[in-house]
C-alpha positions as CSV (number, residue, x, y, z in Angstrom):
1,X,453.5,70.4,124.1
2,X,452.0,67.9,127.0
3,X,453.5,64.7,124.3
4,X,456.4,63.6,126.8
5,X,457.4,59.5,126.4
6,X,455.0,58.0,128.0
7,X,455.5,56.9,131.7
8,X,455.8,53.0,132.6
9,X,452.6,52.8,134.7
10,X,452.7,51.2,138.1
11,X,453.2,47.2,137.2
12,X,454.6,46.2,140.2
13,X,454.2,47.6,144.1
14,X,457.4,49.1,144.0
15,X,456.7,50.7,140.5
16,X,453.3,51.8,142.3
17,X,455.0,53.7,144.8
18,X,456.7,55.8,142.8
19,X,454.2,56.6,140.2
20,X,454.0,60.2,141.5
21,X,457.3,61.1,141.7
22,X,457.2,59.8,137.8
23,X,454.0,61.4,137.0
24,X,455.5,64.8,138.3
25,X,458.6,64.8,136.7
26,X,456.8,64.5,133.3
27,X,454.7,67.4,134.0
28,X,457.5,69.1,133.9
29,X,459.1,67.7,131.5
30,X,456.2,68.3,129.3
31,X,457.2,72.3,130.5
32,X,460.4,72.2,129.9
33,X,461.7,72.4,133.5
34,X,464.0,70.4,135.9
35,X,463.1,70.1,139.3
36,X,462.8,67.3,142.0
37,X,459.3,67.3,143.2
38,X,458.2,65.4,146.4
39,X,454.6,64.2,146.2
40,X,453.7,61.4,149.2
41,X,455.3,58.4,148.1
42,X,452.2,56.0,149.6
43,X,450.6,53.8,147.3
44,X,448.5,55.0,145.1
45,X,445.4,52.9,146.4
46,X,446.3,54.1,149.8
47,X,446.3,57.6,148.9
48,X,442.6,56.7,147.4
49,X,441.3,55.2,150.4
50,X,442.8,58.3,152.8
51,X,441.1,61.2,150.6
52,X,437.9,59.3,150.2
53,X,438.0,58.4,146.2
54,X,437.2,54.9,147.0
55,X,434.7,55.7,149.6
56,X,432.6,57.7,146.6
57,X,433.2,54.7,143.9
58,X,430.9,51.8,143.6
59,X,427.4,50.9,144.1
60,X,425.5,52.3,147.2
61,X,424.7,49.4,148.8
62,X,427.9,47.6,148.1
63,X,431.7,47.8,149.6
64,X,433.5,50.4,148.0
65,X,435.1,49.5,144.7
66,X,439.0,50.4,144.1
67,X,439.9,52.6,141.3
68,X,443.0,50.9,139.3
69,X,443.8,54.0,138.0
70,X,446.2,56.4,139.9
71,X,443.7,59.4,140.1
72,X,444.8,60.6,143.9
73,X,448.6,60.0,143.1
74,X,448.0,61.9,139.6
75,X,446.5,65.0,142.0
76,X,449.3,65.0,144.8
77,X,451.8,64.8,141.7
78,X,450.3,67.7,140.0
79,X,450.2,69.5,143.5
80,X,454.1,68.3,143.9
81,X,455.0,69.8,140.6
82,X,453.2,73.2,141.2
83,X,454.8,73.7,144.7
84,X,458.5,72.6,143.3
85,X,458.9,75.8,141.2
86,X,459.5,79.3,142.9
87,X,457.6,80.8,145.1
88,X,455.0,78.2,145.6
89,X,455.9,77.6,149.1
90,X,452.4,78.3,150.6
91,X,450.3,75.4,149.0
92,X,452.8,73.5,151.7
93,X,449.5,73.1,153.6
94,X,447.1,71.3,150.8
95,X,446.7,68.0,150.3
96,X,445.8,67.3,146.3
97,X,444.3,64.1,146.9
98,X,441.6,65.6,149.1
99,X,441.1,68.6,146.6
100,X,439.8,65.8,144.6
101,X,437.3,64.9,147.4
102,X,436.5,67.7,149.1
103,X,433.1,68.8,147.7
104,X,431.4,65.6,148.5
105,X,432.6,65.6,151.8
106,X,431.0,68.9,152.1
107,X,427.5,67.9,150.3
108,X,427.7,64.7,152.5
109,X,427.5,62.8,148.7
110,X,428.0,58.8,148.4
111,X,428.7,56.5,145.8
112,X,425.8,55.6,143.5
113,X,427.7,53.1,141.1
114,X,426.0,54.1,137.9
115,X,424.8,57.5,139.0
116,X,427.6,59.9,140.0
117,X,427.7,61.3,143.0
118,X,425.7,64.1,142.7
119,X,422.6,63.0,141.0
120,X,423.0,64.4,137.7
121,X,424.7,62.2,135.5
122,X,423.5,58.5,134.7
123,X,425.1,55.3,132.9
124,X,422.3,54.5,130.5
125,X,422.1,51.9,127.8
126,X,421.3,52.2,124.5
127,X,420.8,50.0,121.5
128,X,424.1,49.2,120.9
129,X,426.1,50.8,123.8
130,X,426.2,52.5,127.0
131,X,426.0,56.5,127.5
132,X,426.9,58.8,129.9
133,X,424.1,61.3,130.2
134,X,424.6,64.3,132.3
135,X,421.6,66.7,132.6
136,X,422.5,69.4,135.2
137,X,420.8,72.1,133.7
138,X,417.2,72.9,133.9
139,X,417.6,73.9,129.7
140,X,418.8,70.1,129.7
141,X,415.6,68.4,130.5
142,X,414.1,70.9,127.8
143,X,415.7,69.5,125.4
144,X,415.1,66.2,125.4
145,X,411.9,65.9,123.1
146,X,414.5,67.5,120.7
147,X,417.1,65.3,121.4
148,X,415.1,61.8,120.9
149,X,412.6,63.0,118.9
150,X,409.8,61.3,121.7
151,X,407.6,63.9,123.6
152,X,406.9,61.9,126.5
153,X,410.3,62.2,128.6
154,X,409.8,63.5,131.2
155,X,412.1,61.6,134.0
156,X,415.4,59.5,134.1
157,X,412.7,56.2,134.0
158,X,411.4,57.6,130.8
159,X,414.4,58.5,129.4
160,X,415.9,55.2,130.1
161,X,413.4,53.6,128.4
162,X,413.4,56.1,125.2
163,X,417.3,55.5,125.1
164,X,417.1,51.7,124.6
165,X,415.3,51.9,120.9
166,X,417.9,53.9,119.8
167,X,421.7,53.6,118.0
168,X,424.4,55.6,120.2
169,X,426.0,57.0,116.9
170,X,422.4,59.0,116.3
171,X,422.6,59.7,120.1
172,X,426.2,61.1,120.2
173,X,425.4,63.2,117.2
174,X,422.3,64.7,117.7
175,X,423.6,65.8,121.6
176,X,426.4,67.4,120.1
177,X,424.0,69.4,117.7
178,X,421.5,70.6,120.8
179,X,424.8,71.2,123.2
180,X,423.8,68.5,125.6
181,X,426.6,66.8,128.0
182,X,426.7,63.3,126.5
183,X,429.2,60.6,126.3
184,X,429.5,57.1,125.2
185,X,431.6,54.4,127.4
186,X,434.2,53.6,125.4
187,X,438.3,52.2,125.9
188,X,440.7,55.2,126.8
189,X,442.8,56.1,123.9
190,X,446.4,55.1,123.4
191,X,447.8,58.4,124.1
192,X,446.6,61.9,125.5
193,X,448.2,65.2,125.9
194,X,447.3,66.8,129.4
195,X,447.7,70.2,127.4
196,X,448.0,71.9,124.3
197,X,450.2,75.2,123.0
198,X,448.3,77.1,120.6
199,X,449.9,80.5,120.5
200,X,453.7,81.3,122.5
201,X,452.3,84.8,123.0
202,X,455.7,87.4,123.8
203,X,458.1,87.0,126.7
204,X,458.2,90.2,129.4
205,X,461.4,91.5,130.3
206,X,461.7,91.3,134.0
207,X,461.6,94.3,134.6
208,X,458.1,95.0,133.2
209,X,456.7,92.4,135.1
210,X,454.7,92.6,138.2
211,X,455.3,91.9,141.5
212,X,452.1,89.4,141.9
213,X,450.0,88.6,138.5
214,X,446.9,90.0,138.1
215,X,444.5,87.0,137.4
216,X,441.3,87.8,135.6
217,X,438.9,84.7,136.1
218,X,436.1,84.1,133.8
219,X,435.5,80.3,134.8
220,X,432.7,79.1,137.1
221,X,432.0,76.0,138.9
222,X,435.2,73.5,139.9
223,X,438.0,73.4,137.6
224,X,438.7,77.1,136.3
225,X,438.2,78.7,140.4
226,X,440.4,75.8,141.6
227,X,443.2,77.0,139.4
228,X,442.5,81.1,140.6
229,X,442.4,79.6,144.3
230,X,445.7,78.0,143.7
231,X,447.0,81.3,142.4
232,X,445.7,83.7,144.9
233,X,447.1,81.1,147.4
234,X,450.9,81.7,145.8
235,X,450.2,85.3,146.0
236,X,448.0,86.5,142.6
237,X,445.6,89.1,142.9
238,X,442.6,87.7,141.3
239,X,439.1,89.1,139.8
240,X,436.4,86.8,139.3
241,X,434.6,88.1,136.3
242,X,431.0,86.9,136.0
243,X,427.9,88.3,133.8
244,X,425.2,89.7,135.0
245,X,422.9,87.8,133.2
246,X,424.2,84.4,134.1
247,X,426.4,84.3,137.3
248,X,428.3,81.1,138.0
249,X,426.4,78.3,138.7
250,X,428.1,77.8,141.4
251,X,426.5,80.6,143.3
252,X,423.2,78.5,143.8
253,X,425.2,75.6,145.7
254,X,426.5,75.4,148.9
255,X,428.2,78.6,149.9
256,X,430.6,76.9,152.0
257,X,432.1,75.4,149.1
258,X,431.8,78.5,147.0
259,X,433.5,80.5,149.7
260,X,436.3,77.7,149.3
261,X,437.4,78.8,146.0
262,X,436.5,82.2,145.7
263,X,436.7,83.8,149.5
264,X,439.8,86.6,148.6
265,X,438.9,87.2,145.2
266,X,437.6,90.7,143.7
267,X,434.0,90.1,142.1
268,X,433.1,91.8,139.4
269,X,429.5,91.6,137.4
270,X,429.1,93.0,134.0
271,X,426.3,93.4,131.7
272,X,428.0,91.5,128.7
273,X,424.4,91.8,126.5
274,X,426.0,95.7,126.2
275,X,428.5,97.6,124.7
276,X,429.8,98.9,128.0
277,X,429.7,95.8,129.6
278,X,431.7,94.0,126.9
279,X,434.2,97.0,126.3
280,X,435.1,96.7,130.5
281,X,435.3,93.1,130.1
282,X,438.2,93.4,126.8
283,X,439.9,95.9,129.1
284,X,439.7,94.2,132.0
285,X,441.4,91.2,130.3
286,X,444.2,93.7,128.6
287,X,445.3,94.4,132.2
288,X,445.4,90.7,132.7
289,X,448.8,88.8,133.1
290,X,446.7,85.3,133.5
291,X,443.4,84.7,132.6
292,X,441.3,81.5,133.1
293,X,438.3,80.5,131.3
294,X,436.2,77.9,130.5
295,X,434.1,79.1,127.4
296,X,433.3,77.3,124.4
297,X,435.6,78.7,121.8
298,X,432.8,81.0,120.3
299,X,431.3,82.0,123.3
300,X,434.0,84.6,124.0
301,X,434.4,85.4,120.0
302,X,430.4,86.1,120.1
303,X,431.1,89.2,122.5
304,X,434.1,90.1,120.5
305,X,437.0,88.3,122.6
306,X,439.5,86.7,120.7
307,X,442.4,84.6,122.9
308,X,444.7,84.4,119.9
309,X,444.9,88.2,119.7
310,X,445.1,89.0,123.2
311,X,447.7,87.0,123.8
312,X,449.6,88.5,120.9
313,X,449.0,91.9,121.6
314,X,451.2,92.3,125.0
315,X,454.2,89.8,126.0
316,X,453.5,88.7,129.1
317,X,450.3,87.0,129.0
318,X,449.2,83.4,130.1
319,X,445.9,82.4,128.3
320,X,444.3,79.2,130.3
321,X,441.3,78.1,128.1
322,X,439.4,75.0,129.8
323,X,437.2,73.2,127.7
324,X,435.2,69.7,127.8
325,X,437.2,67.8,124.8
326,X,439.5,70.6,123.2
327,X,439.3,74.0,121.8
328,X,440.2,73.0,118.4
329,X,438.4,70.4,116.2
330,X,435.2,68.8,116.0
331,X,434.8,68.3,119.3
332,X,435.7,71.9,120.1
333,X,431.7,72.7,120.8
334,X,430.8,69.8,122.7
335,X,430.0,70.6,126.3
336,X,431.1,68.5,129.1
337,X,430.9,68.3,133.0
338,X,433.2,67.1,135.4
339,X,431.3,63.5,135.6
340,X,430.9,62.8,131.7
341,X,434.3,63.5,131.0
342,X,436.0,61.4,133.4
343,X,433.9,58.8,131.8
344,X,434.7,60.0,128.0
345,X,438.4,59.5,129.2
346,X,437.8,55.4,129.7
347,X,437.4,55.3,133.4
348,X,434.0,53.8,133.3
349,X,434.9,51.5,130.9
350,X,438.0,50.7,132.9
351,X,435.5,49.9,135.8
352,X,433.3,47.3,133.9
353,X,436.6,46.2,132.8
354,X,437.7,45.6,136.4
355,X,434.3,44.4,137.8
356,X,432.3,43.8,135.4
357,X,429.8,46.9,135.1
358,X,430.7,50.7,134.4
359,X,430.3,52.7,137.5
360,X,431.6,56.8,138.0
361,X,434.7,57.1,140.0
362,X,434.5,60.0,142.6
363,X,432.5,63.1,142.5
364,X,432.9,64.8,139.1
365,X,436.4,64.0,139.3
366,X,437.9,65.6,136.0
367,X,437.3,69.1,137.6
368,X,439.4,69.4,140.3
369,X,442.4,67.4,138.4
370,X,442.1,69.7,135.9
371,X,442.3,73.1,137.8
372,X,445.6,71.4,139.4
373,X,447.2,71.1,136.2
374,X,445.6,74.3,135.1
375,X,447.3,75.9,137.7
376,X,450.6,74.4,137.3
377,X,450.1,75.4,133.7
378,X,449.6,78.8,134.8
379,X,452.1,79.7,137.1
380,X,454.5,78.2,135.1
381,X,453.5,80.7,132.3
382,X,453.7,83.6,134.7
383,X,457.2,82.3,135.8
384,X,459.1,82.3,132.2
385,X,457.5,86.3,131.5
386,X,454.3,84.4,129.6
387,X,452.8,81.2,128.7
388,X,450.8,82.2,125.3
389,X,447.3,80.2,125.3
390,X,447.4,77.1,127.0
391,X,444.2,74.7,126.4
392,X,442.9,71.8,128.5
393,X,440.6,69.5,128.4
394,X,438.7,67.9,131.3
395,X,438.4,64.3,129.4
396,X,442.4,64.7,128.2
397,X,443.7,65.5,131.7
398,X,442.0,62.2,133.0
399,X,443.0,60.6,130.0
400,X,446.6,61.8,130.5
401,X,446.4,60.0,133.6
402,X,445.1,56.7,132.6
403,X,447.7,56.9,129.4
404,X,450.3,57.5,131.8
405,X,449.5,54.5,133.5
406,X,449.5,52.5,130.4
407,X,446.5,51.5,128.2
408,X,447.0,47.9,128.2
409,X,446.9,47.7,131.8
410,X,445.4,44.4,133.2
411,X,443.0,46.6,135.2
412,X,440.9,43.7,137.1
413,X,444.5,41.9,138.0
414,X,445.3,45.6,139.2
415,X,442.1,46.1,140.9
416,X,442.7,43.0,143.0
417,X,446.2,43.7,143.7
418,X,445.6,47.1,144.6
419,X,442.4,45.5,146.9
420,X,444.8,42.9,148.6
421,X,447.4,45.5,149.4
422,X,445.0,47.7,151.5
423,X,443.4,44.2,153.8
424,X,446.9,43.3,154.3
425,X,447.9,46.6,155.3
426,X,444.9,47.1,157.5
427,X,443.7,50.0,155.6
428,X,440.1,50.7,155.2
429,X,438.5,53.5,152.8
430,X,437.9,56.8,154.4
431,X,435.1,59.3,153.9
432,X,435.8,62.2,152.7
433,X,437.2,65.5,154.6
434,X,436.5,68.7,153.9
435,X,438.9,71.6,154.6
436,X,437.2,74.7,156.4
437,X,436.6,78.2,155.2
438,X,437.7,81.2,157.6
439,X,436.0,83.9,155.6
440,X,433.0,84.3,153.2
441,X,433.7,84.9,148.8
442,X,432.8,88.4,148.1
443,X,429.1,88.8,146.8
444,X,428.7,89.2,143.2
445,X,429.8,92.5,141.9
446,X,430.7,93.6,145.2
447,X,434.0,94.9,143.7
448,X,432.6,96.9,140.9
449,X,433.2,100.5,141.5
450,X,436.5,99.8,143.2
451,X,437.7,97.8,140.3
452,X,436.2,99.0,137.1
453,X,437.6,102.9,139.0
454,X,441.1,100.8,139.0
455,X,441.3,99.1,135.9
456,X,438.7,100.4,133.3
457,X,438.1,104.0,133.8
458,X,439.6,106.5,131.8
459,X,443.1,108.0,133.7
């Protein structure tokens, strides 16, 4: 699935304007489905410069750069094809160009050119090449002596410095081996699938299914809770589901953004180093209709949790596995970020292509364009009586995007074109906005007795 003809990309203004309307249309097609969805028809550089992707791209103490790639018209399309099958009237009020903005708006972030927004991820040469090296993690910097064989790295300066005497092949490898987020800067490729089916899973009859899905969330940080806040938003009664021993990241940020994708949800904490924790997590997902996570393959399989069987086991159930480069493969136990991916996709080559130097695009951009199609994905799977397991990848949902815009694109005449249209039209790169949250996420495990009484206990 996800291997639709490829769409024309943009060439021309007129050909611009209607990129979304394309871009959603093959979603769908890609599902099987017939609809008429109606994203904004603006330009896609002027839907970048309203939701603040433009703001965030380029060198700090430069103009903003423009993107050439159709990332903001790629989000309002995804949100477009979500909202034009049934019952998806109340996302009428979100705007999925500014999902793709909205925690930097928050964090007050700005564009760093060759460090991403956020601080943690770096373009970094090498001997022969240029990496993407994203070290968000405490356990990250730990591993570096490992990772380049050198003691004495200590700091991004050091690092730099240890990277340069050394081939990016060795790099790549040795990364993958330690589980470190790394990435060369390399062309897209000529075709990606947004998604993959791996198992069609059993259709309900209607009249076992429920009124609203139960959702059982695993994920944590962006993509993964977007998609559950896009589902509780059309109705879904979610549970977030986080261990004991290592809540979601997320928790440690800012709480306003937090309390943006998980305010409504049921939380639920379980001790998955036991027997009892793991045996309420399997039974939690049984009851599931949908459930999201973003797991390396044998992270789950390690407590016993196999996707494949679950699925197979009762009709009716949507599987949404989010991974950094694909569940299946070699690549199936590489980690990956929001950041790295996008540039693992081709966009930072794409912007040395179109100015001469790779810079990051946005703020960890791959995430929250994932978790829209993740969520279209899902729903749609909850729709037809059950999806099976549905896997994406943050780097193939970017690189769906640039593929769909076409490869071979002359991305600096596109740049230029894309630049010229917003002077002429007197449009000038907005910051940023950030939507606000009427009500606090639940604190973790708040929801224990309540749902573990509901859903786990013996009847």
């Amino acid at each position: 699935m996800g291997t639709a003809p490829a769409l024309a990309g943009p060439r021309t203004q007129a050909d611009a304007r209607c990129f979304a309307q394309h871009y959603a249309g093959g979603l769908l097609h890609d599902l099987g489905r017939r609809a008429t969805p109606a994203p904004p028809d603006d330009h896609p550089a002027v839907r970048a410069a309203d939701c603040g992707l433009h703001w965030l791209t380029g060198r700090a103490e430069a103009p903003p750069l423009v993107c050439p790639v159709p990332l903001a018209a790629a989000a309002d399309a995804a949100l477009a094809a979500l909202r034009s099958m049934p019952g998806a009237d109340a996302l009428h009020d979100i705007d999925g160009a500014a999902l793709l903005t909205e925690r930097a708006a928050l964090l007050g972030l700005r564009r760093s050119g060759a460090q991403s927004a956020a601080g943690a991820c770096r373009l970094l040469s090498c001997r022969d090449g240029l990496l993407a090296v994203h070290l968000a993690r405490d356990s990250d910097w730990t591993l570096l002596p490992a990772w380049l064989e050198a003691s004495e790295v200590t700091d991004w300066p050091s690092l730099a410095g240890a990277l340069v005497q050394q081939p990016q092949a060795r790099l790549l490898e040795r990364a993958q081996w330690l589980g470190l987020p790394v990435v060369a800067v390399a062309p897209p490729r000529a075709r990606c699938a947004w998604f993959q089916q791996l198992a069609a899973g059993g259709i309900a009859p209607v009249s076992a299914r429920r009124r609203r899905p139960l959702v059982v969330d695993l994920s944590s940080l962006w993509a993964g809770p977007l998609c559950s806040h896009l589902l509780q938003r059309l109705g879904a009664e979610v549970i977030k589901v986080e261990s004991t021993q290592r809540p979601d990241g997320a928790r440690q940020g800012h709480a306003a953004f937090f309390d943006r994708l998980h305010a409504g949800k049921a939380s639920v904490a379980l001790a998955l180093d036991s027997a009892e924790g793991r045996g309420q997590l399997l039974t939690l997902l049984r009851a599931a209709d949908i459930v999201i996570e973003a797991a390396r393959p044998r992270g789950l399989r390690q407590l016993g949790i196999h996707a494949e069987e679950l699925v197979a086991e009762r009709p009716g159930r949507t599987w949404i596995a989010i991974t950094g480069y694909g569940r299946e493969g070699e690549n199936a136990e590489r980690v990956a970020f929001g950041d790295d991916a996008a540039i693992g996709a081709g966009l930072g080559w794409i912007m040395a292509q179109a100015y001469g130097s790779a810079c990051f695009v946005g703020d960890a951009l791959a995430d929250p364009i994932t978790g829209l199609h993740a969520a279209l994905l899902a729903w749609d799977g909850w729709l037809r009586g059950g999806g099976g397991l549905r896997a994406l990848a943050l780097r193939d949902v970017v690189g769906h995007v640039i593929t769909a815009t076409g490869v071979d694109t002359p991305w600096r005449a596109q740049s230029r074109a894309w630049q010229a249209l917003l002077e002429r039209e007197g449009i000038a790169p907005q910051p940023p906005r950030w939507r606000h949250v009427c009500k606090p996420a639940a604190p973790l495990g708040a929801d224990n007795a309540r749902i573990l009484a509901q859903r786990v206990s013996p009847c």
